[in-house]
C-alpha positions, 0 to 999 in steps of 0.5 A: 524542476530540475533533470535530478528531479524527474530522475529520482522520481521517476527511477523511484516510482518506476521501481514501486510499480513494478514492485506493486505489480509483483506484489498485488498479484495476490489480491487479484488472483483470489478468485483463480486461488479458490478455484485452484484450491476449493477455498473459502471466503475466509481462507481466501482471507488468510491468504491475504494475511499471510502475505502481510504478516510476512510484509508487517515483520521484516518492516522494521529490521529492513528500515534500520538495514535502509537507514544503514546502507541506503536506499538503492542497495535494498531496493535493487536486492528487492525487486530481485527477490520479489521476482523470485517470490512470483514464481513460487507463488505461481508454482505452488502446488498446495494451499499450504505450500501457497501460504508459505510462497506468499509469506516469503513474497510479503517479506521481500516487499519490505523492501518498499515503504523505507526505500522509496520513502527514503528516497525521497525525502533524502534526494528531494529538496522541501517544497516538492517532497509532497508532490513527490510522494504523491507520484511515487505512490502512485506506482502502488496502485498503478502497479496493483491497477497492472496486475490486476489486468494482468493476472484477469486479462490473460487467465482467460487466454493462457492460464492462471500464473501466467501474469505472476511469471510476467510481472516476475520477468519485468521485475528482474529487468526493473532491478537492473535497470534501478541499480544501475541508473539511480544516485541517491543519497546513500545511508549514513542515518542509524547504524543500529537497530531502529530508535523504537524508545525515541519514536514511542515518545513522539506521541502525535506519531504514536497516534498516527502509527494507530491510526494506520492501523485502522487505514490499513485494515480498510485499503488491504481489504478493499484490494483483496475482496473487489474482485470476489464481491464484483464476480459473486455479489454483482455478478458480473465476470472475472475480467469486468472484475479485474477491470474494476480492481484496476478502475479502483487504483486508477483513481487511487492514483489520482486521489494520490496525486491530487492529495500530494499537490494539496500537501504541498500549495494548502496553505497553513501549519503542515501538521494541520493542513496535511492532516486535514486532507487525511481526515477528509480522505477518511471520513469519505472512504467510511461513507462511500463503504456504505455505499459500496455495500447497497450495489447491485449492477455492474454499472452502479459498481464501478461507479462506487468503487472508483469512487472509493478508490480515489479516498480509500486508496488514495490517502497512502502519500497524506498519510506519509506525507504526515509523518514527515511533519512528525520526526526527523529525516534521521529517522524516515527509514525507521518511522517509515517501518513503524507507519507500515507496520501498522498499515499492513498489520491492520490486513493480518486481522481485518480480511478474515473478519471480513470474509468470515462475515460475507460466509456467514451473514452478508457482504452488506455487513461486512463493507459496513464494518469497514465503515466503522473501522474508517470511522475510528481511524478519522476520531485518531486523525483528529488527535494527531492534528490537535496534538503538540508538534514535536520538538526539533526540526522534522524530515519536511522541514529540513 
């Protein structure tokens, strides 16, 4: 593989990490927010939701704006906006100003999943474009593995924020460095607002888009409610935790990894080959919620959550990677939005009902919920393999 190669890919992962540590300090930071704040389970819940409501609406509109002006002038701006975001969350002073500091970050996260998807399938030739993605969305959880050290690791020394002002601090210097270093393709794709009228018509997308909602719901969940559930259910300590949370997106990372290597050496018709490693990374995340549910030790617990991590986790780069067998590079930006849309839109309902049953039953019924929701996500996966191919040349073809 080339020096272009390793460039993109690694200014573009580079990017995504420090995007996701800024990011997912929210989900590691739950346990300080309800101290800080004399939360419930449940509004820890809306929390989360907030933050990904603020991320699922400027999906879209940042998509077209990223088809428009290309990928390097909206990541750059982003990382600048998702370091400021950091430090108003940090310096909140109130439930009700930390929602609003939240909804601000989420929004500039949108920035993400249209950029770097971009990226990649603009700058990488076919036959490594798989693999590509699986490195590069490893920088989610390996970012969100780093925050969660992080924001854990130092509360116990310093105090609470003091991860939110570092990782503000990285992302400034990671904008910089990417605005300056990176060559990408550039715009040049839909200078209007987003072909929604041509995506609805793509029924096997349509279908992936739903199942994303259901994915999303189980990944959003399982990152914003391990640390309470180790610390409260196992009883264990916030830092044994934290390091669970970042055990979790460690193997996610190796789940992303692998997932994207198979993408690209499976052999067979990549609809069906790519969407099979889905169905399997789903089928499996459903099993091992159940599994999560019945843990009791510290030991047990780490051992089911990375476990749960390298499907639950590591299915985002398949699920990607899927799409782009789906519609054309035209529209990455666009279908990119509507994809995530539906990941984290699955978060805006799924926390709340989550911590609404751990409030007023059991954590047990609330992971084997999360089963369930997996459960149908697999039933939708199957349609999307056994649906007609689209018409035309896709992203992954060209």
């Amino acid at each position: 593989m080339d020096r272009s190669y390793w460039r993109t890919v690694s200014l573009v992962t580079l990017w995504q990490v420090s995007a996701s540590i800024c990011y997912y300090t929210v989900f590691a930071a739950t346990t300080f927010f309800r101290d800080e704040f004399g939360l419930s389970r449940f509004q820890v819940g809306l929390v989360v939701t907030t933050l990904t409501l603020g991320y699922a609406l400027f999906l879209l509109p940042v998509g077209a704006i990223t088809d428009r002006v290309g990928e390097r002038k909206t990541l750059s701006l982003g990382l600048v906006g998702l370091a400021a975001g950091m430090v108003l969350v940090a310096g909140a002073p109130s439930y009700a100003l930390l929602l609003v500091a939240v909804f601000l970050l989420g929004s500039v996260y949108s920035t993400a999943m249209p950029g770097t998807n971009k990226a990649v399938y603009d700058s990488i030739p076919p036959g490594r474009q798989n693999t590509a993605m699986g490195i590069k969305q490893v920088g989610v959880t390996g970012g969100s593995g780093i925050s969660a050290l992080l924001v854990t690791g130092l509360a116990g020394y310093l105090f609470w924020q003091a991860g939110f002002l570092i990782a503000a601090g990285v992302g400034l210097v990671v904008a910089v460095v990417f605005g300056v270093l990176y060559r990408g393709a550039g715009g040049g794709g839909s200078t209007s607002r987003p072909d929604l009228r041509g995506l609805a018509g793509n029924r096997p997308y349509v279908l992936l888009v739903v199942a994303g909602l259901f994915l999303g719901a189980a990944l959003f969940t399982t990152t914003g409610y391990t640390v309470l559930y180790v610390e409260e259910s196992v009883g264990a300590s916030v830092a044994f935790a934290g390091t669970v949370l970042a055990i979790v997106q460690l193997f996610g990372s190796g789940g992303r990894l692998l997932g994207g290597w198979l993408s690209d050496h499976l052999p067979g018709e990549p609809q069906t080959r790519i969407g099979a490693i889905l169905l399997v990374q789903t089928v499996a995340s459903a099993a091992l919620f159940l599994v999560v549910a019945r843990t009791s030790t510290e030991a047990t617990a780490a051992v089911a959550f990375a476990a749960l991590g390298f499907f639950v986790l590591g299915f985002t780069g398949v699920y990607y990677s899927v799409m782009a067998t789906l519609v054309p590079a035209e529209q990455m930006g666009s279908a990119t939005a509507g994809c995530q849309v539906a990941l984290t839109s699955g978060a805006l309902f799924a926390p709340p009902a989550f911590g609404y049953l751990a409030d007023t039953a059991t954590y047990r019924a609330s992971w084997t919920l999360l089963a369930g929701v997996c459960l149908v996500a697999a039933v939708l996966v199957v349609a999307v393999i056994r649906a007609e191919p689209p018409v035309g040349e896709t992203a992954m073809a060209e």
